[in-house]
N, C-alpha and C positions, 0 to 999 in steps of 0.2 A: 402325097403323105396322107397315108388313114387315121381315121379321128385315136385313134389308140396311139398312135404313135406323138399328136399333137400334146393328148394328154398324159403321159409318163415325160416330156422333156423339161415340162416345170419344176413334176417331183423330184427330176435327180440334179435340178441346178438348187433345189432348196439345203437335199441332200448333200449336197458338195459345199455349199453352204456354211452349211451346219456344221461340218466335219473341221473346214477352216478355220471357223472364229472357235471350235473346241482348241483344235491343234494349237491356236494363239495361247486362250487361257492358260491350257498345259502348259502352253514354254515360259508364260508369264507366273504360272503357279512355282514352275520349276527354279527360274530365276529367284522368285521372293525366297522360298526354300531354302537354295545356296548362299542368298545374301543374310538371312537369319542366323544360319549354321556357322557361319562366318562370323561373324557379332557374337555368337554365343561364344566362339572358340577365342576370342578377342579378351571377351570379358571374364572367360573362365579365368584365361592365361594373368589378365587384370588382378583378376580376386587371387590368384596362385602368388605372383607376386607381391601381392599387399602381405597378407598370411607371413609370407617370407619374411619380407620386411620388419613386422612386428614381431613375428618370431629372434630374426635377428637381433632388433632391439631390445627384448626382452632378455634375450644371451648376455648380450653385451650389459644390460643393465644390471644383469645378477653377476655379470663378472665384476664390475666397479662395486657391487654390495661387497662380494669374497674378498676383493682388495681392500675396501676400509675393514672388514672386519678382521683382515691379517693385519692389517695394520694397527688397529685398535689392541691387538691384542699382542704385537711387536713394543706397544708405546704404553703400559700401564699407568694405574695410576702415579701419580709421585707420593712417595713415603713422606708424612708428612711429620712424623709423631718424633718428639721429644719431651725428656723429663730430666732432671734435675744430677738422678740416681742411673741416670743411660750412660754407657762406658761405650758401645757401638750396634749399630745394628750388623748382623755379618747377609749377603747378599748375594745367590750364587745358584740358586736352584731356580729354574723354572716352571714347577712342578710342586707341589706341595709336599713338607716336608713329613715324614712319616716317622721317623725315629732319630736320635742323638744319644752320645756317649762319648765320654775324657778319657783319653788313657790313661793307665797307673801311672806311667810315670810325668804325669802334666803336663805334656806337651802338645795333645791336640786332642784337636775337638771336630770327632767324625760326625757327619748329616747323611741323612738318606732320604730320597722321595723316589715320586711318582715318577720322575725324570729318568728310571732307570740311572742315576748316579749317584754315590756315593762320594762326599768331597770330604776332604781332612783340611782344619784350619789349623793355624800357629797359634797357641793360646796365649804369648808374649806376643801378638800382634792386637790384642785386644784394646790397647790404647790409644791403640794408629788410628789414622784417619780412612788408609786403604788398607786392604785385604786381602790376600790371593789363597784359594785353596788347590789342591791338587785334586782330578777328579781321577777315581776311578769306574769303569764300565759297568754296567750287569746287563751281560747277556740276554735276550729274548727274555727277560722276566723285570723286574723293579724290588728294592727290597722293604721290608718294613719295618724290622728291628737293625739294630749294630751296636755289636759290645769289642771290646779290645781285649786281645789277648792279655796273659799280664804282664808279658816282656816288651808291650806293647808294638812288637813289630807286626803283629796280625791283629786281622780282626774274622766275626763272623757275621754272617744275614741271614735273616728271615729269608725267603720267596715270597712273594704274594701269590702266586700263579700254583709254582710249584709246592709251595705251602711245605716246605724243610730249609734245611740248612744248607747253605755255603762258604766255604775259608778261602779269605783273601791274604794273600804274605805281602809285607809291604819293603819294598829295596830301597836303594837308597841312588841320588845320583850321586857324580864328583865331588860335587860340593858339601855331599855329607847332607842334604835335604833329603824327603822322603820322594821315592819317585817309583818305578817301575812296582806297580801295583797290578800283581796280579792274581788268577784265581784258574781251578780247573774246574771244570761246571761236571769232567766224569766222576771225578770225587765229592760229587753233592750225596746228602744224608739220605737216606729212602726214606721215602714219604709215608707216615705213619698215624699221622693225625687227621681222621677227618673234618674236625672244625678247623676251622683257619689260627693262625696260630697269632697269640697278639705278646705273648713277651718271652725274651729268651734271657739268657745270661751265662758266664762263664765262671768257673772259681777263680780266685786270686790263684789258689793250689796249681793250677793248669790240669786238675785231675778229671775233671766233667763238665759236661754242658747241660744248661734245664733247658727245655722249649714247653710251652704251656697253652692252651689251645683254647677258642672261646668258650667249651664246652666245659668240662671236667676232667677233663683227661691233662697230665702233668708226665715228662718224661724225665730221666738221665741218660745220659749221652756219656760215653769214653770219646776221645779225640777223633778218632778213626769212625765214629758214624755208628755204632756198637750201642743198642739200648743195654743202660745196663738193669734200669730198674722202673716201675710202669706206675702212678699212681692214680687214686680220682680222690678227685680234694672234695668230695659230695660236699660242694656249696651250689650247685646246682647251675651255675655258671660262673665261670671263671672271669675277674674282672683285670686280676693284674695280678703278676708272681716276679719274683727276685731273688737272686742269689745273694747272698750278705758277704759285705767287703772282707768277711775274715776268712769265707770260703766252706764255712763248716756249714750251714745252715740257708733250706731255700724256704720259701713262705709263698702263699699262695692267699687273696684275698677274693671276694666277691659277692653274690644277693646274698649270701646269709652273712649275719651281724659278728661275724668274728675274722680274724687273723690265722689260719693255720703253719705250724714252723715246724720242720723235719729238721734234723739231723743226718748228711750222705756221712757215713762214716766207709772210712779205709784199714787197712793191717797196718802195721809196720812195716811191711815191706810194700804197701804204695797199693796195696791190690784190693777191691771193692769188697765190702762185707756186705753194708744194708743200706736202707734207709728206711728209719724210725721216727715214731713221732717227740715233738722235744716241748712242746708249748703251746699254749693257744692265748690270742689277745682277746678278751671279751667284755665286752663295757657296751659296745654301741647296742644300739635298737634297731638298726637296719643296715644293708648292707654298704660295704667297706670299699670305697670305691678306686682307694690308691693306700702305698702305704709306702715307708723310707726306713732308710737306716742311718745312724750317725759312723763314723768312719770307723771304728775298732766295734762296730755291731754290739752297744752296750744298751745301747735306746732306738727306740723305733717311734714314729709318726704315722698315725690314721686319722685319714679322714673318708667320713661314711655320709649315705644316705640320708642321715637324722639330723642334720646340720648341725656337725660338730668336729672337732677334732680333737686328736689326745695322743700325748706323750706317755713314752711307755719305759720303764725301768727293765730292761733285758739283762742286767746283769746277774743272771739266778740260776742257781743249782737245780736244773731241772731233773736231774737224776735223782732227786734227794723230795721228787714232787714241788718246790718249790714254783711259784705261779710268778711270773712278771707284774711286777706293781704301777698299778696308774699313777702316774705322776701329778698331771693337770688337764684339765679339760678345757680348750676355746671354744669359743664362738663362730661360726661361719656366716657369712652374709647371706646363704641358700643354701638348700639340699639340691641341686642341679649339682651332673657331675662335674667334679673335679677331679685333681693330681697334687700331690701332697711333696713337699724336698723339705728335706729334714739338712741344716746344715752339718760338714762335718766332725764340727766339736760339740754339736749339740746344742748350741745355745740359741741358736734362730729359727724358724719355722714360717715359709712360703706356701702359701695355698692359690691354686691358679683356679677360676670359676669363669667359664665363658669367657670374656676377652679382657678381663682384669685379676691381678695377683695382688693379693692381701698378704702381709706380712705382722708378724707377730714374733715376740718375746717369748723363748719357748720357757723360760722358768717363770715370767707370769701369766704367758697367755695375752698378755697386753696387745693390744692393735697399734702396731707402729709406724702403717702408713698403708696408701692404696693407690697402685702404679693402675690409674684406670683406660680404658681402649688401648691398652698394650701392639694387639692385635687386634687385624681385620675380619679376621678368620676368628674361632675360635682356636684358646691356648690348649693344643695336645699333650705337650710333654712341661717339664719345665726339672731343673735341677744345680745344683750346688758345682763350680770344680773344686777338685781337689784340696783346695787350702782354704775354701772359703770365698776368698773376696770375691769373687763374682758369683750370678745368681742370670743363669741362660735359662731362656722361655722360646717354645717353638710353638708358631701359627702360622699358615698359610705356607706362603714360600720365604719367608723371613723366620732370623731368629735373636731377639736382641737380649743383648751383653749387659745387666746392670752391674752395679757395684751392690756389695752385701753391706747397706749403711743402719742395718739393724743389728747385722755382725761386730762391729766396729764397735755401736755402741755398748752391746751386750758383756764387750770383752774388756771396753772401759770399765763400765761398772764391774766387773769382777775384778780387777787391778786397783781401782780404787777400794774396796772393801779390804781384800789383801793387805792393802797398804796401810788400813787402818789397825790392823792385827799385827803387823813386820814387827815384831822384837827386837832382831837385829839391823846395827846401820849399814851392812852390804845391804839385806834383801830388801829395804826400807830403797836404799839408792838403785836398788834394780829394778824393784817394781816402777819406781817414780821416770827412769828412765824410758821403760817399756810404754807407761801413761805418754807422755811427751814423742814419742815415736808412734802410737797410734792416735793422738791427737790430732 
């Protein structure tokens, strides 16, 4: 063996060596690696499903919120309000109510809201403890007015959406109730009002319809959807318009301090001629933010912005220039808006302001009582039926039924005064009987 040889045999057992205890690290490096990788993929999976988890819980915890607050809203509050002068509350919408109206011939009493439904109640059911109304549909829209035809077997709506008009016919079932209520949505009015439209009404006549829009714009309608005549009440917005129970005359109030009153005049043979101006109410100071009629349109009721209201003499020769004469002027508790009912013989007057209706003596003006938190909601509508004794208020989804106990009294005191004038002993014995029957 040569020294060369002797010396290369250490360096390649150092080398061989060295290669081995590398080759360990490596596969010891490689294991720690795989066992890392492994743990991480543990822990991802770990943390994946926690995420899950809380995710899920989070689901689940908003699904039991959605359930109490379907529920909470399946379970209202309970109606708790009673007064003296409440004859009933009627209860049927789930939606708030938007508009009301009695048929001519006093038998019911149509609601409209937000619920897309229109219900008819029995206005002889008002004393009952229960109530049932019949509902009719509105299609893909909700309405926001409803007047009664005058044969009262139709009515018509606002749209909110479609912002015109719709005619409902009302059948009848077996038993001679009202029932099969229907309507055809291709026969709706074409849309012609840009503002939205906040009051409509029908004549007694059955000859037109008004619809009157936020803005200034005022229309007539023939039955068939036919403008027949186009006005602007320049009050600069329109707060509230109506047709008067005797059919001749629509009126239109709003921001400026007066009343405006047309005349739709017809031929003889039933065919449209014009519509003219007939009258203006003017007294307030600001504007007019409801106004009524008494039932043969002889007097009207305003109440305006200046906190006030007033009775109006409408029975005048306007063609002769004659002006309608102020009667009396009350008091209101605020100029926040209200809505004014004028009863229909005249002699009572309701003013609704926020969630309380003030009542008053319409020949003195006198305050004769205060139905307070009526309503939850603010009172929207409020109005007289037909013969008086009752005095309906609409708020929220409710609308209650008082008795008119200022009427009653109104109509004593003119039978006892009477009584003190009777000459004769029949009318002396009739008046006395009439006292004793409204006593």
């Amino acid at each position: 063996m040569s020294a060369a040889d002797v010396e290369e045999q250490p360096t390649f057992s150092v080398i061989a060596a060295t290669a081995a205890v590398g080759a360990v690290v490596l596969l010891i490096t490689l294991i720690c690696s795989l066992r890392n990788k492994s743990e991480e993929e543990d822990k991802s999976e770990h943390d994946a499903n926690q995420k899950e988890s809380i995710a899920n819980g989070q689901k689940n915890a908003s699904k039991k919120k959605e359930k109490g607050l379907v529920k909470s809203k399946s379970q209202p509050t309970k109606d708790t309000f009673s007064h003296p002068w409440l004859a009933t509350s009627l209860k049927g919408h789930s939606e708030a109510i938007l508009g009301v109206d009695l048929s001519p011939n006093g038998k019911y009493l149509a609601s409209c809201a937000a619920d897309r439904g229109v219900l008819l109640w029995n206005v002889k059911e008002f004393d009952q403890k229960d109530h049932k109304s019949v509902r009719a549909n509105v299609e893909l829209d909700h309405a926001t007015q409803v007047k009664f035809s005058p044969d009262s077997r139709a009515f018509i709506i606002s749209l909110a959406n479609a912002n015109t008009i719709r005619i409902f016919k009302m059948g009848k079932k077996s038993d001679g109730s009202v029932g099969n209520i229907v309507a055809d949505s291709t026969m709706d009015f074409p849309k012609v009002h840009e503002a939205d439209i906040i009051s409509i009404g029908l004549a007694c006549t059955g000859k037109y319809i008004m619809t009157a829009a936020a803005d200034t714009s005022l229309n007539i309608w023939d039955l068939k959807g036919e403008i027949l005549a186009s006005l602007d009440t320049h009050q600069m917005q329109n707060y509230h318009a109506a047709v008067s129970p005797c059919g001749r005359f629509i009126a239109s109030s709003g921001f400026t301090p007066d009343v405006k009153v047309w005349e739709v005049e017809f031929s003889k043979t039933g065919e449209f001629k014009e519509v003219k101006r007939a009258f203006e109410l003017k007294g307030h100071s600001a504007g007019v933010y409801s106004f009524a009629f008494n039932n043969d349109s002889t007097r009207m009721a305003t109440v305006s912005k200046d906190g006030t209201w007033k009775l109006w003499n409408t029975n005048v020769e306007y063609k002769k220039n004659q002006d309608p004469k102020l009667v009396i002027t009350g008091k209101c508790p605020s100029n926040r808006p209200s809505r004014i009912a004028l009863s229909p013989d005249g002699r009572s007057v309701s003013v609704a302001t926020d969630h309380d209706i003030h009542m008053y003596m319409a020949t003195t003006a006198a305050a004769e009582g205060v139905l307070k938190d009526v309503h939850s909601s603010v009172i929207t509508d409020i109005a007289f039926d037909n013969t008086g004794h009752y005095l309906i208020s609409v708020g929220g989804r409710h609308m209650r039924v008082f008795h008119n106990v200022v009427g009653y009294r109104a109509t004593l005191d003119d039978l006892k005064e009477r009584l003190k004038g009777a000459k004769s002993e029949s009318l002396r014995d009739r008046l006395q009987e009439q006292i004793q029957t409204t006593e």
